[in-house]
N, C-alpha and C positions, 0 to 999 in steps of 0.2 A: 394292667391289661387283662381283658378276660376272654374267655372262649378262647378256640383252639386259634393256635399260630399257622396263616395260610403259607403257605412257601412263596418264593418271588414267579414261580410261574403259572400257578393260579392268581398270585394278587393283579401279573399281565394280562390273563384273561380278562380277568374281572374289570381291569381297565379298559379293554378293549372292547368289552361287549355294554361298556357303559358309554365310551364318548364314540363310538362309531356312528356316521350319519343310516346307517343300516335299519332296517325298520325292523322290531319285534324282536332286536339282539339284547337291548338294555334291558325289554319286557320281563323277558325269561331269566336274566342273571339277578333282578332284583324281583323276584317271585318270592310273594309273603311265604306261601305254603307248596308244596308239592303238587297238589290239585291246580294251582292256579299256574304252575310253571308247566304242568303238564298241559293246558289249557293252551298256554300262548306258544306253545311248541309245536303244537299243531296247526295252529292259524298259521305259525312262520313255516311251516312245510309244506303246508299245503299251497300258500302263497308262491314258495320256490318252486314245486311242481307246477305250477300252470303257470310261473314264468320260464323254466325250462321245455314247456310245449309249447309255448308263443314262440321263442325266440329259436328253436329249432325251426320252426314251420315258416318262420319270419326269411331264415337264411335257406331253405329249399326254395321258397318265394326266388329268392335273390339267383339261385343257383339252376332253375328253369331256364332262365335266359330270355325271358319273355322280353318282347318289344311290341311296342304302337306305332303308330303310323300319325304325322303329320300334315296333312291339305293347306298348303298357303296359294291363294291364288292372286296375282298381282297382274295390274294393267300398265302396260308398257306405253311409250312413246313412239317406240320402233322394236323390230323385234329382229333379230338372226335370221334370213329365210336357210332355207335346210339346204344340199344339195337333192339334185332332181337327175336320178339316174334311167334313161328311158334306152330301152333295146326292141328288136322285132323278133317278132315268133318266126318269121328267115331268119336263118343263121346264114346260107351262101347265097349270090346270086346269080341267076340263070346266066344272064348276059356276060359273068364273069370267066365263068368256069365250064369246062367240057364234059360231057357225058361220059366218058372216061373214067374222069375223077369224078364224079358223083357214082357211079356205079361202083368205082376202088372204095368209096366213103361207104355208102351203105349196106355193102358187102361183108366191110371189115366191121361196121355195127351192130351184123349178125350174131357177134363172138359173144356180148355179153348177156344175151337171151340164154345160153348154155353157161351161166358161169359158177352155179349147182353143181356142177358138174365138171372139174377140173382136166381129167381125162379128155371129156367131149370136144371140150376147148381147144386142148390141146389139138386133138386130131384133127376136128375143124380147119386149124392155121394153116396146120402141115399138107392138107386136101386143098388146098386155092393156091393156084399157081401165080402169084401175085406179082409178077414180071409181066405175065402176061396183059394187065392191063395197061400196060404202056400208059401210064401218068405223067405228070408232069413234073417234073425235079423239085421245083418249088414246095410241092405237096409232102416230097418226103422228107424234104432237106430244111424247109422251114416254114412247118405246118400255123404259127402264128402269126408269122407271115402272109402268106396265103392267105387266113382268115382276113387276117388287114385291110387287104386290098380287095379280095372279092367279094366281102362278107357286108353288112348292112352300114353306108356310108350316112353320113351327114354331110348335104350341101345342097345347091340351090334346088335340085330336083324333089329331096324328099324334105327338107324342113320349106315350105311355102310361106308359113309366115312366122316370126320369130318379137316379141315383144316384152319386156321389162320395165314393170311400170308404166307402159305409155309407151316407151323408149324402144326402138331398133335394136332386135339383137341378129347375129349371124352364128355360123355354124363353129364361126372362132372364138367365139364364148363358151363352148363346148370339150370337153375334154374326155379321151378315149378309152375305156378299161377294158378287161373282157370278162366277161362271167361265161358262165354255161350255157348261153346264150348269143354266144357268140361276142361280138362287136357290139358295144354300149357307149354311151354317151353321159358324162355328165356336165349338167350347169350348178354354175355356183360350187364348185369343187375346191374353191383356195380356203386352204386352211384356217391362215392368218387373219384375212381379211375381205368375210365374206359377206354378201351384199344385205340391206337392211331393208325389209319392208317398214314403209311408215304409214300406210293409210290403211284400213282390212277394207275385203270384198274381192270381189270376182274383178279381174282385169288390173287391180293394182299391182298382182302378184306377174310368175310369169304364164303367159300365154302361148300358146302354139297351133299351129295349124301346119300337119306333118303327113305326106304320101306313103305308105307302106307299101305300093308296087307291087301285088300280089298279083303281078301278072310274073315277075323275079323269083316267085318262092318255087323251092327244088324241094323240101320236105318231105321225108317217103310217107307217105299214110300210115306203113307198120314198124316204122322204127323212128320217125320225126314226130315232131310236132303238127298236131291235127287242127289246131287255129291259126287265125289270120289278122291280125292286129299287134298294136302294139302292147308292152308291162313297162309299167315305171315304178319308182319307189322313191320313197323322201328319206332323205337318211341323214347325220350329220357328218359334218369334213371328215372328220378321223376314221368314221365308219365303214368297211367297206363293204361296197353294194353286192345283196345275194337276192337279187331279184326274184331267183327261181322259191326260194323261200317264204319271202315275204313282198313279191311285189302285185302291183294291182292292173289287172289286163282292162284296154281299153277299145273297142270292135269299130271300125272305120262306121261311117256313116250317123255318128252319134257326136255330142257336144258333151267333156266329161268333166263337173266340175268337183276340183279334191280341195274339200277346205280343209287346212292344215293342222294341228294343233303342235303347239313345242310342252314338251315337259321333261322337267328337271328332274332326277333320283340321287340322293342322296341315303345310301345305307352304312347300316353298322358292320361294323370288323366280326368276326367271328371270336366267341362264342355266339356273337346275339344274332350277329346274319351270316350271309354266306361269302363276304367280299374278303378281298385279300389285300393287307394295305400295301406291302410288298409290290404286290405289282401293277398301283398305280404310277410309278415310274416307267422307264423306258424300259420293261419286261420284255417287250416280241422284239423280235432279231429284224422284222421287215417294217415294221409299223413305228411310226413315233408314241403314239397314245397306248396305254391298253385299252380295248373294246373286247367284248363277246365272243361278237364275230370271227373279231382278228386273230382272237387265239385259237379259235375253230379252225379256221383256214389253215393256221401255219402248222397245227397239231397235223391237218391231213397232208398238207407238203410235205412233213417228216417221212412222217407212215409212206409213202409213195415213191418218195426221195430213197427209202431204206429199202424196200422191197423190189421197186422197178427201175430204180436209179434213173430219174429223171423228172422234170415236173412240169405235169397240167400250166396249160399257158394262163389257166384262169384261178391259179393258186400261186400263191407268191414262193422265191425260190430262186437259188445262182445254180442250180445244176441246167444242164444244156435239155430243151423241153420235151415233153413226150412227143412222139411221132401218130398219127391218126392209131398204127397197128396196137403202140405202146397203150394207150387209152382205152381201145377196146381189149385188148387179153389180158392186161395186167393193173390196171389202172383203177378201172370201173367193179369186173371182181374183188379187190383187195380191198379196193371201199366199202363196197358192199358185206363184204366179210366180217370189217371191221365194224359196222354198225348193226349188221347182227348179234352180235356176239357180244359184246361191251356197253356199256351206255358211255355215248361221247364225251360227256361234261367228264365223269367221275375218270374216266381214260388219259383223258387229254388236262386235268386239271384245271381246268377253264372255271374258272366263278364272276359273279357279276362285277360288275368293278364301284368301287367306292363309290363315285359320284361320276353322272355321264347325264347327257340330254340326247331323247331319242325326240321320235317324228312322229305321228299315226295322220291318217286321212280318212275322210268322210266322205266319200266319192257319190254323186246324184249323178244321173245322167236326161239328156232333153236330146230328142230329134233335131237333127243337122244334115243336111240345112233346109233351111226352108226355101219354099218355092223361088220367092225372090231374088233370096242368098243365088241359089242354084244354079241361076240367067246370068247372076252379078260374076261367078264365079267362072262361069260357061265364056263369057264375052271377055272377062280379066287373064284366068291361066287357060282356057280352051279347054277345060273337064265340062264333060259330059251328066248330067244329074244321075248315071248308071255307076258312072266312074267315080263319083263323087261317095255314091252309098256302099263303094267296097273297097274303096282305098282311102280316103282320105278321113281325118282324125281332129275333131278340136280340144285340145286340152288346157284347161284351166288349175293352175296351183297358186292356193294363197291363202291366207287367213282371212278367217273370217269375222277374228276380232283379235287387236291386238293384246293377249295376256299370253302370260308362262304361266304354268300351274307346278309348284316344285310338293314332292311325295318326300318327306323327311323320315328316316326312321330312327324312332330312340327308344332308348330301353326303358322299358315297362318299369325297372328297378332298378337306380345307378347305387352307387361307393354310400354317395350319403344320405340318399333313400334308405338303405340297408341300416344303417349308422342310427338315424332317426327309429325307425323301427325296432329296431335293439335295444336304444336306450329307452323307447318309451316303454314298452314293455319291461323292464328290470326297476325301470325309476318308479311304472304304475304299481306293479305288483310287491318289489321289496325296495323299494324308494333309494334304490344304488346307481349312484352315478359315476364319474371320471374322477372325481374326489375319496370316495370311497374307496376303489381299487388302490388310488395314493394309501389309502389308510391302511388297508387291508396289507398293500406291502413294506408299510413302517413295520406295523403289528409283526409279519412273518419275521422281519430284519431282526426285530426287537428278540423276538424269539431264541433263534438261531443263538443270536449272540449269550444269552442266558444259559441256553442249554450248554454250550462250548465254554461258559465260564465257571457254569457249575461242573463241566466234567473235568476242569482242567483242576478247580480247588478238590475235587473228591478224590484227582489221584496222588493227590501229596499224603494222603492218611494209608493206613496199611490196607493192602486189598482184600480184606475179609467184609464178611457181612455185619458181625458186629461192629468193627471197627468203623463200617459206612456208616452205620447209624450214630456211633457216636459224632463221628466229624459233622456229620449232617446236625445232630443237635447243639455242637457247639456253633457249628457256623450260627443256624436259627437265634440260640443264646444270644451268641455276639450279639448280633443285629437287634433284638428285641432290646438288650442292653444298652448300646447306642441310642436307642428311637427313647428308648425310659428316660436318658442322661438328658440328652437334648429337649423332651419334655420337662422334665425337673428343671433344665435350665430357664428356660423359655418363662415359666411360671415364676421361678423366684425374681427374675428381672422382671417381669410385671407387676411383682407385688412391692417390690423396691421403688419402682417408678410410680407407683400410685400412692405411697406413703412418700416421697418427698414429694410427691403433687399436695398431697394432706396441710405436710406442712409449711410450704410456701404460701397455700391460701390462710394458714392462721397467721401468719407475717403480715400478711397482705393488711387480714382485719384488724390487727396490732397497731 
């Protein structure tokens, strides 16, 4: 044997850096010269460095959180129609209620013009002798009530004509909520099982032709509402209507048609978006579904339930309801307060929810009616073409072509997007894959075990320094003496096997 004797954890390197599938490891261990090892030593680091800036830059990628967006637009058979929530810019009506209570009502909706101003308020309440207006019991004992009955009704007076599909509808298709707007109405409100457009266009959907009686409206000019017609909004079942928000005003004497559109959202869970999967279960205490909305609402019941101990007839809520006084000093301030000072969503915890289907409409409007209409309408309900252009309303809701349009969101970069990108980068640059790591931790295992078997044979020799070198050089001995014997052997049994091979073929030729 010549040349120097490697040790067993050099000769493991050496192993290691020869059958690894690692690119540029074998290069450099079997390097003729020093120049040409320092050569391939650079190409493999240099190679590591701009695989270690890929695959950092690969996982900040990942770690963004970025998402795209999805457009699937698909044409239905039949499609969900929405609910259809309509109210009047009345909230009381004349015929209903005494001048009394409208003077005790907009008295007390002086308060929250001062509500800047805590003190003023105050004094304000305390200065109105409010016995004095002898009201009506109803008003203070069960101001939702009241609303109920005197407030904007549905039935044969103000819905004239009611149609679905083609089909007769009445005021018993209709179902009662209240917003801030007093007394509303919805159709197509069941949850479960709500009615189906199957043809698009104007007149397939529902139809209406509705009296708003603004000879009925009580609104103060400086504290009411200053229009005359009615707001509707499309919304779905689960959703509850906030007209005041988001719904679409529509001015007697005009024909309004709202083609509909449905669309589907589907977002990601947070990191990537903002929904919470949590609470697409039964989360709200009032609502079956989670919505938006719903959480908006019942955040403001809390807040108002905690501070005025009672709740807005038009906020959901088991405490017994605020009173007109309750609404104006405590109610309408502390709202107010509260959305100055705060931003709702991030207050209230509200986030969009997973997956939900809203509504939008495309509202055109056409002169109604026409001269014809007018006579036909004159001589059928006895309106007047005067009375026609300041009360009465034709409203059209429908699609106008059967499709849903669903907005899917996914992430820009998922698990194995990232996975992919990592390995391509590691396998492009030093050609390391899920085999190699295998490799890489025999190799470590391999190690460990050598260095703990060499430290366990060097503490049986005395613990001095020469004495480590001697046992080190016997171990080496041994072992090269072993590898000698077993060579020697190997040899002479070859050369034995090929001399009676020798002479079985002179046999042969014998």
């Amino acid at each position: 044997m010549d040349g120097k004797q490697k040790s067993p954890q050099d000769a493991l390197d050496h192993e290691f850096a020869n059958s690894t599938t690692c690119h540029g490891a074998s290069r450099i261990a079997n390097a003729k010269n020093r120049p040409h090892m320092a050569l391939w030593t650079l190409v493999f680091c240099t190679a590591f460095g701009l695989c270690t800036w890929q695959v950092s830059d690969r996982f900040q990628n990942y770690f963004a959180y970025r998402t795209g967006t999805e457009i699937n637009v698909q044409l239905e058979s039949s499609l969900d129609f929405p609910a259809v929530t309509i109210c009047n810019f009345n909230r009381l009506r004349a015929s209903g209620v005494t001048q009394k209570d409208l003077t005790y009502l907009w008295t007390a909706m002086y308060a929250p013009v001062l509500m800047d101003n805590p003190e003023a308020v105050q004094t304000y309440v305390n200065s109105v002798d409010w016995d004095a207006f002898n009201v009506s019991t109803e008003l203070l004992e069960d101001f939702p009530g009241y609303v109920r009955r005197n407030g904007f009704v549905l039935d044969v007076n103000t819905l004239v004509v009611c149609t679905w599909r083609g089909m007769e509808c009445t005021a018993q298709n209709f179902t009662h909520v209240f917003t801030e707007y007093g007394n509303c109405w919805t159709f197509n409100s069941d949850k479960n099982s709500p009615l189906k457009q199957t043809s698009p266009g104007a007149g397939n959907g529902l139809k209406l032709i509705m009296d708003v009686q603004t000879e009925e409206y009580t609104e103060d000019p400086l504290l009411g509402n200053l229009e005359y017609g009615l707001i509707f909004q499309v919304h779905d079942q689960h959703e509850p209507p906030r007209p005041e928000l988001v719904g679409t005003a529509v001015a007697p004497g005009s024909h309004a048609y709202a083609s509909t559109f449905q669309t589907n959202v589907k977002n990601q869970p947070t990191p990537w978006g903002q929904c919470d999967q949590k609470k697409d279960g039964n989360h709200l205490k009032y609502y079956d579904k989670y919505t938006l909305p719903g959480c908006l609402l019942e955040c403001r019941a809390d807040l108002i339930a905690s501070v005025c101990k009672c709740t807005p007839m038009y906020y959901p809520g088991d405490m017994d309801y605020c009173t007109p006084l309750n609404l104006t000093t405590c109610v309408v301030p502390t709202l107010a307060t509260f959305l100055r000072n705060s931003n709702e969503y991030d207050a209230c915890g509200c986030t969009v929810p997973c997956e939900y289907t809203s509504y939008s409409s495309q509202v055109s409007y056409a002169g109604y009616p026409s001269d014809r209409a007018a006579r036909f309408y004159e001589t059928t309900y006895n309106y007047s073409s005067g009375y026609l252009s300041k009360n009465v309303v034709l409203l059209d809701v429908y699609y106008h072509e059967l499709r849903s349009t669903t907005y899917e969101q996914f992430k820009a970069v998922d698990e194995s997007g990232l996975i992919s990108d990592v390995g391509g980068q590691v396998g492009f640059f030093i050609g390391v894959s899920v085999i190699t790591l295998f490799e890489f931790l025999e190799y470590l295992i391999m190690k460990f075990s050598a260095f703990f078997l060499f430290s366990k044979t060097s503490s049986i020799t005395k613990p001095n320094k020469d004495g480590l070198k001697v046992n080190n050089a016997l171990v080496y001995e041994n072992t090269a003496a072993e590898f000698a014997e077993k060579t020697e052997s190997t040899e002479l049994s070859t050369i034995q096997t090929k001399s009676n091979g020798e002479k079985a073929a002179t046999l042969d030729m014998t």
